[in-house]
C-alpha positions in Angstrom: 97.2 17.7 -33.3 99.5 16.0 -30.2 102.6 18.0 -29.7 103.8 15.0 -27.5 106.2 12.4 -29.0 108.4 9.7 -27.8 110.5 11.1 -25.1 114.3 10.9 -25.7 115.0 8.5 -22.9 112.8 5.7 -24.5 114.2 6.7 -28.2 117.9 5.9 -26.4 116.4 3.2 -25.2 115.5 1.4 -28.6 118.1 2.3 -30.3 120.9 1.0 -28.0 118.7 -2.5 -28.4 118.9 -2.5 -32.3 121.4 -0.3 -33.3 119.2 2.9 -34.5 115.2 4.4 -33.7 114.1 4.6 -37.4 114.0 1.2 -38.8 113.4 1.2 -42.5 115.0 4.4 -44.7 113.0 4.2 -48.0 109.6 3.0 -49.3 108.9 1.1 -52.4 106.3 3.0 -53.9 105.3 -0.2 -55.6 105.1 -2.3 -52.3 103.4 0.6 -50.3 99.9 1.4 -49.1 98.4 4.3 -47.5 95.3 3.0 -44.7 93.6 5.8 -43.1 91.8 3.8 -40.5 88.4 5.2 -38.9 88.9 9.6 -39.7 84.7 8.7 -39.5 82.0 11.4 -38.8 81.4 9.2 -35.6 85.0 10.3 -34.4 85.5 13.7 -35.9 82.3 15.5 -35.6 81.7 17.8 -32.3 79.6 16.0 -29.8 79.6 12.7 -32.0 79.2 9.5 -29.5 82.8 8.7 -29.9 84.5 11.8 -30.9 88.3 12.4 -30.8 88.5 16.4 -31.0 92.4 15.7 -32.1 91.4 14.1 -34.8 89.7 17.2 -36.4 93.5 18.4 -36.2 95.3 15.8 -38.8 92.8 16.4 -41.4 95.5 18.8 -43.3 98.6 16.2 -42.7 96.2 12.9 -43.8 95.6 15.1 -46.8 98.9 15.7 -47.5 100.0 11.8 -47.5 97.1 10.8 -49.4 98.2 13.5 -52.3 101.5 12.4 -51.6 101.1 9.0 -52.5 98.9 9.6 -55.5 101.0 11.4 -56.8 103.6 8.6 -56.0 101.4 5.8 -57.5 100.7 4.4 -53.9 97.3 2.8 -53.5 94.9 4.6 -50.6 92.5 2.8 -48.5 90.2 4.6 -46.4 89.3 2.4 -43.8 85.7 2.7 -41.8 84.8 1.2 -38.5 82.0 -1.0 -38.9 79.2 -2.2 -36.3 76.0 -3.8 -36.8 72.9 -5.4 -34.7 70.4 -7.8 -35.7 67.8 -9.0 -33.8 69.9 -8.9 -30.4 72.9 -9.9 -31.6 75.8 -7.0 -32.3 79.0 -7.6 -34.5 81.2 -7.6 -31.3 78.9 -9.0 -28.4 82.6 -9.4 -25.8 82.8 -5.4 -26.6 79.1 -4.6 -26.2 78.4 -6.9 -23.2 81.5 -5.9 -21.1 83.5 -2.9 -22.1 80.5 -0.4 -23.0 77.4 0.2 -21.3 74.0 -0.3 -23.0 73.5 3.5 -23.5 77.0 4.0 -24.7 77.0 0.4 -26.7 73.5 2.2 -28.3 75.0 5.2 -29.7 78.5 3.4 -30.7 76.5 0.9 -33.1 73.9 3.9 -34.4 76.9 6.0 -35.5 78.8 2.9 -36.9 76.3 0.9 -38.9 77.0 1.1 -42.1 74.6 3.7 -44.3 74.3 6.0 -40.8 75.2 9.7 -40.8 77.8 9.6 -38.6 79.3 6.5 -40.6 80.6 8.7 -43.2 84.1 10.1 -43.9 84.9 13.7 -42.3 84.2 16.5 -43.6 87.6 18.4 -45.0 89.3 14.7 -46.2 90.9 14.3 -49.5 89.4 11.5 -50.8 89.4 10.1 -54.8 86.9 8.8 -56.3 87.8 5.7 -57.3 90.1 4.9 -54.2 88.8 2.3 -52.1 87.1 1.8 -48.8 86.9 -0.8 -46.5 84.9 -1.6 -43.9 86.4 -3.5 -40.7 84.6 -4.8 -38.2 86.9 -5.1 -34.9 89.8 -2.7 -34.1 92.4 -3.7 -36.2 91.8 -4.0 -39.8 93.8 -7.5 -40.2 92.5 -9.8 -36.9 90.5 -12.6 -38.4 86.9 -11.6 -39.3 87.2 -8.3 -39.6 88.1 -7.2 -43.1 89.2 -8.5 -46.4 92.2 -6.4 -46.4 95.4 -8.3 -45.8 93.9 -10.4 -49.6 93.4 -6.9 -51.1 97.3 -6.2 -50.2 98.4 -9.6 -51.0 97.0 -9.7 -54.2 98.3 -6.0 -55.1 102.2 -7.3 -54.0 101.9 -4.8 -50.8 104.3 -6.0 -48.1 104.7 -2.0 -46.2 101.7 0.1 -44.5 101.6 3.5 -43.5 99.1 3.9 -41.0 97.3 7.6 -40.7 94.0 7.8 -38.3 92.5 7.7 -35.1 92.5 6.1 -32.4 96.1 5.6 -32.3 96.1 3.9 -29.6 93.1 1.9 -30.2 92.5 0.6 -34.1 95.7 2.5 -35.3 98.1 0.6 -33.0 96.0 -2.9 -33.4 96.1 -2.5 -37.1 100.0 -1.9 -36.5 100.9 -4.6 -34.4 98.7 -6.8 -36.5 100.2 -5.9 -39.7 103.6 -6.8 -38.6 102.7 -10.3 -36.9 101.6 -11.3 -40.6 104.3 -9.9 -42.2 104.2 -6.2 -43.2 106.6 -3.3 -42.7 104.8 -1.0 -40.6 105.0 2.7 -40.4 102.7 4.8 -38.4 102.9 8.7 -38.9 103.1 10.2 -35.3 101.3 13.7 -36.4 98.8 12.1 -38.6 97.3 9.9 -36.0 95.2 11.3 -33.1 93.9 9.9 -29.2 91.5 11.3 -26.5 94.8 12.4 -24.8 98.1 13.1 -25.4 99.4 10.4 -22.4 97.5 7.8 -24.6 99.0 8.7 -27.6 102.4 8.7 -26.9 101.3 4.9 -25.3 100.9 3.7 -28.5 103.8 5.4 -30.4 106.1 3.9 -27.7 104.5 0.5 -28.1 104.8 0.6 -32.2 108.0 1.8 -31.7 109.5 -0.6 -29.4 108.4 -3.9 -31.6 105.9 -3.1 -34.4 107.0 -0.9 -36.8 108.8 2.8 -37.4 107.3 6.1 -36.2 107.9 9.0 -38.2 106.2 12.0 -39.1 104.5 13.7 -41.6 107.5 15.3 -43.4 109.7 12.6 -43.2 107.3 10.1 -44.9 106.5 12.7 -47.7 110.4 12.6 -48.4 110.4 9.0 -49.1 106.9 9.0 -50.6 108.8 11.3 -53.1 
């Protein structure tokens, strides 16, 4: 997993503009949900078309939240990125047309369609039987169109995520900033999220940090899942 974190100077930073770094200091186990966003096959397997090798590496602390928050009565949702083609058309034609080329824009929808190999969950994850999946189709799981699970939370009373997963600077951090324009505390566990690099990784937990939601770790969240 990334050894790289925030650096001090940017912690300072936020917490001279709102009085602390860590934002929220307990979780409402009722009010709380676990999303692992994307720990696909498509990301996690060696030599998949969009692996993350990191990601391979938070497969123990993703575990350990999910048991965690079980255990705690806090609802889990696994969350798989979603792509599809039909007869030309993709499920994300901006994407496709601009920001992948056809060979790579091939192999990202093969993995990703729903039903393919590579679509599946990783190998090694914790995963209950009757705990739900959803499947998104954009980067973040609450942008209009893509999933149906800001109703799911809504309806279950849910107003704080904690986001585990990879990218985290990709769907993690979209799901994150998303969640807390439409009202949702937002936690994103720092060593249970994993990027290509560890430059983009700290990115994305200075950007959460700085307007989105708290970054914590691993142990910290287990304390207050407890």
């Amino acid at each position: 997993m990334h050894e790289a974190t925030i650096p001090d100077t940017i912690r300072d930073r936020i917490a001279a503009r709102r009085g602390r770094f860590e934002i929220f200091d307990r979780l409402d186990p009722a009010r709380t949900a676990l999303l692992v966003i994307d720990m696909q096959k498509a990301f996690t397997d060696p030599g998949a078309p969009v692996e993350v090798p990191l990601a391979r590496g938070i497969i123990p602390n993703i575990n350990r939240l999910s048991g965690s928050a079980r255990a705690a009565g806090i609802p889990v949702f696994w969350i798989a990125m979603t792509a599809w083609r039909r007869d030309g058309l993709t499920s994300w034609p901006v994407f496709y047309e601009h920001f992948a080329s056809p060979e790579f824009g091939e192999q990202h929808v093969a993995a990703l369609t729903a039903g393919a190999p590579l679509h599946g969950f990783a190998d090694g994850l914790d995963i209950a039987i009757d705990e739900p999946v959803v499947q998104k189709f954009r980067f973040s799981a609450f942008v209009q169109g893509s999933s149906d699970l800001d109703a799911t939370l809504r309806e279950l009373g849910i107003d704080t995520v904690v986001i585990a997963g990879t990218l985290t600077n990709r769907c993690c951090e979209s799901t994150a900033r998303d969640a807390m324009m439409i009202g949702y505390k937002v936690m994103l566990v720092e060593d249970a999220n994993a990027a290509l690099s560890d430059e983009e990784h700290v990115a994305a937990l200075v950007n959460v940090a700085t307007a989105f939601g708290d970054v914590r770790r691993t142990d910290e969240v287990l304390e207050m899942f407890r």
